[in-house]
N, C-alpha and C positions, 0 to 999 in steps of 0.2 A: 487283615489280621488284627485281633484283638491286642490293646498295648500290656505294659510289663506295670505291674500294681506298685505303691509308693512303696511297700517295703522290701520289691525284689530291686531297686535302682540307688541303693544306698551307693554303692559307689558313681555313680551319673550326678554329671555338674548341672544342675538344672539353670537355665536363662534367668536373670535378673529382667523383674516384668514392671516393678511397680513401687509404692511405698506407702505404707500406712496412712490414713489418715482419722481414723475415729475406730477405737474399741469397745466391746460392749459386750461385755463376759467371752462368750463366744465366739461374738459375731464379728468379723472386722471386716471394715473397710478400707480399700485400697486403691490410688489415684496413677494412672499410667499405666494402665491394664487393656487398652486397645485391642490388643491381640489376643486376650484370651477370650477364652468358650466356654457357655454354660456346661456344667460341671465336672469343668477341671479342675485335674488334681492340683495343688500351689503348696509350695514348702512357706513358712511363716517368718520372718524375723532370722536373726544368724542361728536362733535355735533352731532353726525347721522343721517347725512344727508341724503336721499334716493337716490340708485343711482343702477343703473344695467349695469352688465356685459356686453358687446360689442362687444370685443375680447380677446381671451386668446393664448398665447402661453410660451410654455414651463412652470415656474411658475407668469409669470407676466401680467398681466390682465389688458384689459382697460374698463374703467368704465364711464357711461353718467352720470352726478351726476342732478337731477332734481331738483336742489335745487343752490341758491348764494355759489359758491364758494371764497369766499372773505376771502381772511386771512388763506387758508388752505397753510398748507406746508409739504417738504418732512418729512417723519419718523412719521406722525399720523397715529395712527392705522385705519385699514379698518376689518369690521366685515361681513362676512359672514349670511346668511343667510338661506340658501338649495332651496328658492323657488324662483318662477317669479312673474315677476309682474302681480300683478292679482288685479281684483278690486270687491266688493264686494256687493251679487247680493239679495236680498228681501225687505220684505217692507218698505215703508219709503223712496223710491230709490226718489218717485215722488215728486214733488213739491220743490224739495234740488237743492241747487246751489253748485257744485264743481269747484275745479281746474284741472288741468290736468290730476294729479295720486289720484283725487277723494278723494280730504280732504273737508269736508264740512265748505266752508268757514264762511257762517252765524253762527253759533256754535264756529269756530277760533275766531271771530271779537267780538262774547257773553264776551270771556274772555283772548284774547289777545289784543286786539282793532284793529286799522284800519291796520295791518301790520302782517304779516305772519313773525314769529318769523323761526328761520332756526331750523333742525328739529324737528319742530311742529309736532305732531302726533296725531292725533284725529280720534274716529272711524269714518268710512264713514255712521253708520247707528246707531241711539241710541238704545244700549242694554238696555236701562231699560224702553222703550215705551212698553206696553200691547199691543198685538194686539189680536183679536178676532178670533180663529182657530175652520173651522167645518170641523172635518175629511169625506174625500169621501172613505174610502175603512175602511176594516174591519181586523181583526184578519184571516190569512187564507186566503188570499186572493194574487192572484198572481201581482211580483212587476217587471217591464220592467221599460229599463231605459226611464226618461224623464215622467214617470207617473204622471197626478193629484193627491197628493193622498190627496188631503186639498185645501182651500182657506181663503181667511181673504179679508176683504174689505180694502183696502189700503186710497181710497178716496171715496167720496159719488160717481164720475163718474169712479173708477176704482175697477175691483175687482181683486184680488190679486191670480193666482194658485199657491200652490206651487207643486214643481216637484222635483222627484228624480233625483241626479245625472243620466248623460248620461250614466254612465259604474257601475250602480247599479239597479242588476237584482237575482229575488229568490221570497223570500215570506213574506207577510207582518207576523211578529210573535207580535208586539203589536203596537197600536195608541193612541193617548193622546183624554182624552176625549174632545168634544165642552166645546173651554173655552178660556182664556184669558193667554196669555203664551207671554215671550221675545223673540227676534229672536234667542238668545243663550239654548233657554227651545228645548230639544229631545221629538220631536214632536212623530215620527214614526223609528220604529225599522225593520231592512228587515234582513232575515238569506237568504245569498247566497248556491247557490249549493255546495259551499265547508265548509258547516259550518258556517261558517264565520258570524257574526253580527255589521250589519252595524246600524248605529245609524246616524239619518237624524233629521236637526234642521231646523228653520225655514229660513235661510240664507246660502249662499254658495258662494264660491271663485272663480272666475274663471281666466287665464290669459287670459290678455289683448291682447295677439298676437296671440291666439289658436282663431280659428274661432270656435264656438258651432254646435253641427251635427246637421243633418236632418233627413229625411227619403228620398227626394228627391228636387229634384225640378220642379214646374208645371208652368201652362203657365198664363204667365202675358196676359189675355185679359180683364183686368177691369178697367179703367181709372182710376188715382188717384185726384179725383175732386176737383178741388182750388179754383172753383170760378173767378177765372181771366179769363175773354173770351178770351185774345189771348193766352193763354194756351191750356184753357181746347180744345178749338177751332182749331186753327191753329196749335198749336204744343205741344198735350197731354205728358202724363208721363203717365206710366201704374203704377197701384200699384206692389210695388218692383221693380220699375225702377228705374234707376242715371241718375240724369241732372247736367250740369252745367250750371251757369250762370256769365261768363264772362264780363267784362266792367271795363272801365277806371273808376277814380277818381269820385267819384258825378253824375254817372249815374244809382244808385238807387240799387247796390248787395243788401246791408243788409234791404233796405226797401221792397222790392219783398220777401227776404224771411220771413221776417216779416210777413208778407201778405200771406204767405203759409203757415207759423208756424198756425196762426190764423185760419184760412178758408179753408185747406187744409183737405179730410176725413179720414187723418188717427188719427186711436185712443190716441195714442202716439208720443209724439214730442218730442226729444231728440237735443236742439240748443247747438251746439261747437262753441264757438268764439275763435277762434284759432289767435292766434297773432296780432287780432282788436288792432285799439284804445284805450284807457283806456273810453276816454269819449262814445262811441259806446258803450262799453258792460255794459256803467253804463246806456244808457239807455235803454236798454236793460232789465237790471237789475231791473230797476225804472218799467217799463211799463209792461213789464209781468206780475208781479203779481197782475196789474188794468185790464188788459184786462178782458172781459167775453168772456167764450167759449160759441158761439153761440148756441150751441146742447142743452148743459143743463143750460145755464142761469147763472152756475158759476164761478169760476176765472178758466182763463184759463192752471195755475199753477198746478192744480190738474191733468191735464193728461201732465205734463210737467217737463220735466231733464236738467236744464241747466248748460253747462261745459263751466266756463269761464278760460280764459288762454290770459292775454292780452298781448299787444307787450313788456312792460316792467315785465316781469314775465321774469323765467328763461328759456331760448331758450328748452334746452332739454328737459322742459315739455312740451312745444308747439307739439313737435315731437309727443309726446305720449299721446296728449289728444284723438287725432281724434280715435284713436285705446280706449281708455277710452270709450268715445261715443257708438261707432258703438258696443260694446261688450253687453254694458247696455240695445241697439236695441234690438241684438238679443236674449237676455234675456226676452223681452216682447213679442218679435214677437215666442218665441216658446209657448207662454202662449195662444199662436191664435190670437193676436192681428195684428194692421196694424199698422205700427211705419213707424214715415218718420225722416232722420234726418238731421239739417240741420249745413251745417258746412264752417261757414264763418273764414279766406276762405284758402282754401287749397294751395294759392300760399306762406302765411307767413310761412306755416305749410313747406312747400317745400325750402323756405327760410329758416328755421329752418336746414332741412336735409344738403341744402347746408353750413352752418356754421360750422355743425358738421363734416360735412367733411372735411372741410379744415383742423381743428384741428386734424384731424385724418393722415393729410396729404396725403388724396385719391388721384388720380390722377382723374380732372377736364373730365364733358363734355360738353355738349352744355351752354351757358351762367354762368360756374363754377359750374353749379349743378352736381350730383353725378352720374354716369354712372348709378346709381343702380334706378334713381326714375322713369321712366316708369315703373318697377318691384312692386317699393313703391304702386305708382298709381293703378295697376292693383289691389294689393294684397285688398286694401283698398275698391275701385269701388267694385268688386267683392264679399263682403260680402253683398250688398244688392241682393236683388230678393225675390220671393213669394216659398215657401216651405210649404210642409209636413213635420210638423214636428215628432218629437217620440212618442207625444201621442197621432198621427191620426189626428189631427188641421190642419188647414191652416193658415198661418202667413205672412206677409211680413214686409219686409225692403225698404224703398227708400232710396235714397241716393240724396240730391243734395247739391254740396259742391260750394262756391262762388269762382272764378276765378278772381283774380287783377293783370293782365297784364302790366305792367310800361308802361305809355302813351298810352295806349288801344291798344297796339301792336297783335292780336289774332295771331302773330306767331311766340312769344315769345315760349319755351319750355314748361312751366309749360299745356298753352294752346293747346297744336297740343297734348299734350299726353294725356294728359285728356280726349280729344275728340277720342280717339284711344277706349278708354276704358267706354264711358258711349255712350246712344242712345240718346237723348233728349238736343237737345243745346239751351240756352237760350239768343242771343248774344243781350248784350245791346246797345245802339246808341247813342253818345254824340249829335249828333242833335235833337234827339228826348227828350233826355232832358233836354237839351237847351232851346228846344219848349213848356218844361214842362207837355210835353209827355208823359203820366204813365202808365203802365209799357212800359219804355223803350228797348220792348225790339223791335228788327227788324226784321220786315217781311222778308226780303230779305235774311239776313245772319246767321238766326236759322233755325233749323232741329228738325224731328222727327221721328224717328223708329220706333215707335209704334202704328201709325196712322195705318195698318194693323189689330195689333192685337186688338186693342181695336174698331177700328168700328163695331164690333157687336154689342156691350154695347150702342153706341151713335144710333144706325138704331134701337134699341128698341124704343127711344125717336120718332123716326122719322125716314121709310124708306129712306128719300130723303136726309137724313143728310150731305153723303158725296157727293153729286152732289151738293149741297148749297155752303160747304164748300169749295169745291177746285171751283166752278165757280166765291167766294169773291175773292180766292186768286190768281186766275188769273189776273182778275181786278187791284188787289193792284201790280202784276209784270208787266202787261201792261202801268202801271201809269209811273213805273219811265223809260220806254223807250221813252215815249210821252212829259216827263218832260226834257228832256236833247235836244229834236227837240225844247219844248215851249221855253225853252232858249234861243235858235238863233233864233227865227221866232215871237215871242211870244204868246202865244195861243189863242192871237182870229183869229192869222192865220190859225191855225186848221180849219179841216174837222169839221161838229156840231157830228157827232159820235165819234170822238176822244177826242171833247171837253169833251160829257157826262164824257167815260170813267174817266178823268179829274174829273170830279164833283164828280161820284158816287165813284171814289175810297176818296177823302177827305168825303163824308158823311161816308163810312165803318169807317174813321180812329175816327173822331169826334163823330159818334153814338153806336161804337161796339166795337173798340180796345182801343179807350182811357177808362181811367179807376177811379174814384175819390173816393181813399181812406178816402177822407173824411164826402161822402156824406152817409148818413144812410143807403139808398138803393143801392146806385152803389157801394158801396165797395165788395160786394159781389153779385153773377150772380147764381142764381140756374140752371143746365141743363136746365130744362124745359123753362127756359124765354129764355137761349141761342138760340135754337133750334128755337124759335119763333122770334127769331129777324132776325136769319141767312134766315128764310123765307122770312121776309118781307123787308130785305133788298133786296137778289136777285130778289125777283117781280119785286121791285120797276125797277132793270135793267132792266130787261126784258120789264114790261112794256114800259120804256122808250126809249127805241131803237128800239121799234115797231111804238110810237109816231114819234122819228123824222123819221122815216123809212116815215109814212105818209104825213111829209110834216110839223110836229111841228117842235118848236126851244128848246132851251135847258131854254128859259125865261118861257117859255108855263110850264115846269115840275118845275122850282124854285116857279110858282106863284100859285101852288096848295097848298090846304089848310092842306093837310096832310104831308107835306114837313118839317113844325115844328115841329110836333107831333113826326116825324120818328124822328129828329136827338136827341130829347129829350127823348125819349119812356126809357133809362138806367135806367133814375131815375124819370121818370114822372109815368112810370108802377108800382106797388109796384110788388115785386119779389111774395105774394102770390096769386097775382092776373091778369095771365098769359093768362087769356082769354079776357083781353083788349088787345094783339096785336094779337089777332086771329081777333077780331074788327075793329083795324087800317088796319089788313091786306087786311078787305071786304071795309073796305071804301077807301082804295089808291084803288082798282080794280074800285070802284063807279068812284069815280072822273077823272081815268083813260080814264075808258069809255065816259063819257061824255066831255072832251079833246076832245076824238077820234071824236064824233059827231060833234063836234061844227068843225074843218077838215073837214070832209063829208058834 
């Protein structure tokens, strides 16, 4: 059985293990430590601080203390604890705002106020909330790990499984009747094949650095839909896929993912603000809890976990929220659910490792970061994907964590390794949002892996999907080799076929890739409308290179009447009314045609 995380043991005397002897912002070291084990949990000095083991050798131990070291000194005791860090997993998880190591700050703030007293300890989950429990198995009834054997509705848009531990297998011998009980009330009782009786509550512990089992892994072929056409479009995310999205200063990381937290279909959103701003994760903070979630009309807080950890917090929580985070994922995603999480941004998070390294006095790699964090990287990227889980579910995890490169350098370290380890790059463009360009991100310098596995999903919308698609995106790479000629020559020296190209790649940017988070309709793109604009955009090319193929000009296609209609069709269309660009699509062919006549 997994142990009980530092802040469900507040009342637990922890063993007296050791004593200080050298401090080092963070890092402490501590002599009489024999019996502890890499990384364990240890309370700090009489303040009790929280902090875990690092390193041990012989009896002297170094310790991440996740908490303001200020004022510690040699000879204060250090208390043992026997367990890791673990963070704590049932209902009530949703709609909570944590810190790194999962203290609920809104509850801190109730009754310490604006300031996190050092160690504070508060449970992650209120034991005296009633929840509503309706057993699904019976007396007799056989128990494998990872079973449903209950539910409880957590929120109106979430409902709650719960599940036997992973490595709890035998027979159900009794279940609490339908009824209302604490997350600490012995819900169900299981006797293992050795006897043995196990007693299962409605809450469970798990470590943060132990990744949760499966059964397997399956194949990501179902997009994970955002509603941003240059996503879901030109450079998809499968569900349980990892994207990054890269970009300098005020090229829009945290308001794209903002825009996915929102509009994105997975069930559960899990946002990490890992080493932000203070003012970013306040609004953050502020705004979530007003958002509606578009599906059910309610606050979008109710299928939502947010882990705040901002730059002025203590470094070595930064380290350990993202692992916080992604645990609490996989906690939903084996309930069957689809969790995306999102974790801005994993360069401060990397920033963090490298601090602690230096006090650790590693020896440096690329840019002073730690030999070890491709490793970090991987280990992290790699908890997402779509699984089978233990009770026969399907689940997944995405992952897309914000990338901030110092002066938008994409070959900085933190960048080249990251893109080592996730499929889907999102690279942002300081010109583009300059131009106020949204989403910034660029045609030219993002990628997609996935664009395989998921066109089956998109060719259900429409056989012709991926001929549409890659014939825009030819267009938009065509454009900037004919931009760099227009430069020296300027472009009404163009050929009128090089010019179109010219035209119709600015109508794709202005009618399709731009995006205006603030208009009612355009903020969000349902499949369906995508699929009908990628049609009626490429007509429009086609028709018109057939036109001047005849003998029109490029004046002759700007002076059509449906020429307006196209570039506005985002937010002119409403998104449940998709068979007006089926309309526009018969009347650019009208108008086309009789072009072509009045030529003849």
């Amino acid at each position: 059985m997994v142990q009980n995380s530092p802040a469900s043991t507040a009342g637990d005397t922890p063993r007296a293990a050791g004593r200080i002897t050298r401090v080092n912002g963070p890092i402490v070291e501590a002599r009489g430590m024999a019996g502890a084990g890499m990384l364990e949990v240890v309370e700090v000095s009489e303040l009790r601080l929280i902090g875990e083991i690092i390193r041990v050798r012989d009896d002297v131990a170094t310790i991440q203390v996740y908490e303001d070291t200020s004022g510690l000194k040699p000879g204060e005791p250090v208390f043992g604890t026997g367990m890791p860090l673990s963070v704590r997993l049932g209902p009530g998880l949703l709609g909570n705002i944590y810190d790194g190591i999962q203290r609920p700050l809104a509850q801190i703030m109730r009754h310490s106020g604006h300031y996190i007293r050092r160690g504070e300890k508060v449970p992650p989950l209120d034991a005296t909330k009633q929840w509503g429990f309706e057993p699904l198995v019976k007396p007799g009834d056989a128990a494998s790990p990872g079973q449903v054997f209950g539910r409880t509705q957590e929120t109106q848009s979430v409902e709650h499984r719960l599940m036997l531990p992973p490595d709890v297998r035998g027979t159900v011998v009794e279940v609490a009747p339908a009824g209302d009980y604490n997350i600490d009330d012995v819900v169900c009782r299981v006797e293992t094949g050795h006897g043995e009786t196990i007693s299962v509550t409605m809450a469970v512990d798990w470590p943060v650095r132990r990744q949760r089992p499966s059964t397997r892994r399956i194949a990501m072929d179902t997009p994970l839909v955002t509603g941003q056409r240059v996503v879901d479009t030109f450079f998809p995310i499968a569900m349980g896929g990892t994207a990054a999205i890269p970009g300098g200063f005020g090229t829009g990381k945290t308001m794209t993912q903002h825009a996915l937290a929102k509009w994105s279909a997975a069930r559960i959103i899990v946002y990490i603000g890992c080493g932000e701003r203070g003012n970013e994760m306040t609004e953050v903070l502020r705004e979530f809890p007003e958002l509606i979630d578009p599906r059910s009309g309610r606050s979008l807080m109710e299928r939502t976990i947010l882990i705040a950890n901002t730059s002025n917090m203590p470094v070595a929580a930064r380290e350990v929220s993202i692992y916080t985070g992604i645990t609490i994922a996989e906690y939903y995603r084996d309930m069957g659910y689809d969790v995306a999480v999102m974790a801005d941004s994993t360069s401060r998070w990397a920033e963090a490792l490298r601090e602690l390294s230096g006090r650790l006095e590693e020896m440096p790699a690329d840019e002073g970061f730690p030999a070890y964090l491709p490793t970090r990287l991987a280990e992290f990227y790699e908890r997402g994907g779509k699984v089978r889980t233990l009770n026969g579910r399907e689940g997944s995890v995405s992952v897309i964590g914000a990338v901030s490169p110092p002066g938008g350098d994409f070959s900085e370290p933190v960048t080249q390794h990251t893109s080592r380890f996730i499929r889907c790059f999102w690279a942002l463009d300081r010109e583009l949002a300059n131009a106020r360009h949204y989403p910034a991100i660029s045609w030219l310098n993002s990628y997609s892996e996935y664009l395989d596995d998921i066109q089956g999903w998109w060719q259900q919308q429409d056989p012709a999907w991926r001929e549409w698609r890659d014939a825009l995106m030819e267009i938009l790479q065509d454009e900037v080799k004919l931009q760099r000629v227009a430069k020296l020559v300027g472009p009404d020296a163009l050929p009128e076929q090089q010019r179109l190209v010219l035209f119709i790649a600015e109508t794709i940017k202005n009618a399709f890739l731009q995006q205006n988070s603030f208009d009612e309709v355009d903020m969000y793109c349902p499949p369906e409308k995508q699929v009908q604009m990628l049609r009626v955009l490429t007509q429009l090319f086609r028709r018109s290179r057939d036109l001047i193929r005849r003998g029109g000009t490029l004046a002759d296609i700007r002076e059509l009447p449906c020429m307006n209609r196209i570039v506005r069709m985002k937010s002119a269309v409403p998104n449940d009314q998709v068979d007006q660009l089926r309309e526009l699509f018969e009347r650019l062919n009208r108008e086309f045609d009789e072009a072509e006549r009045r030529l003849a």
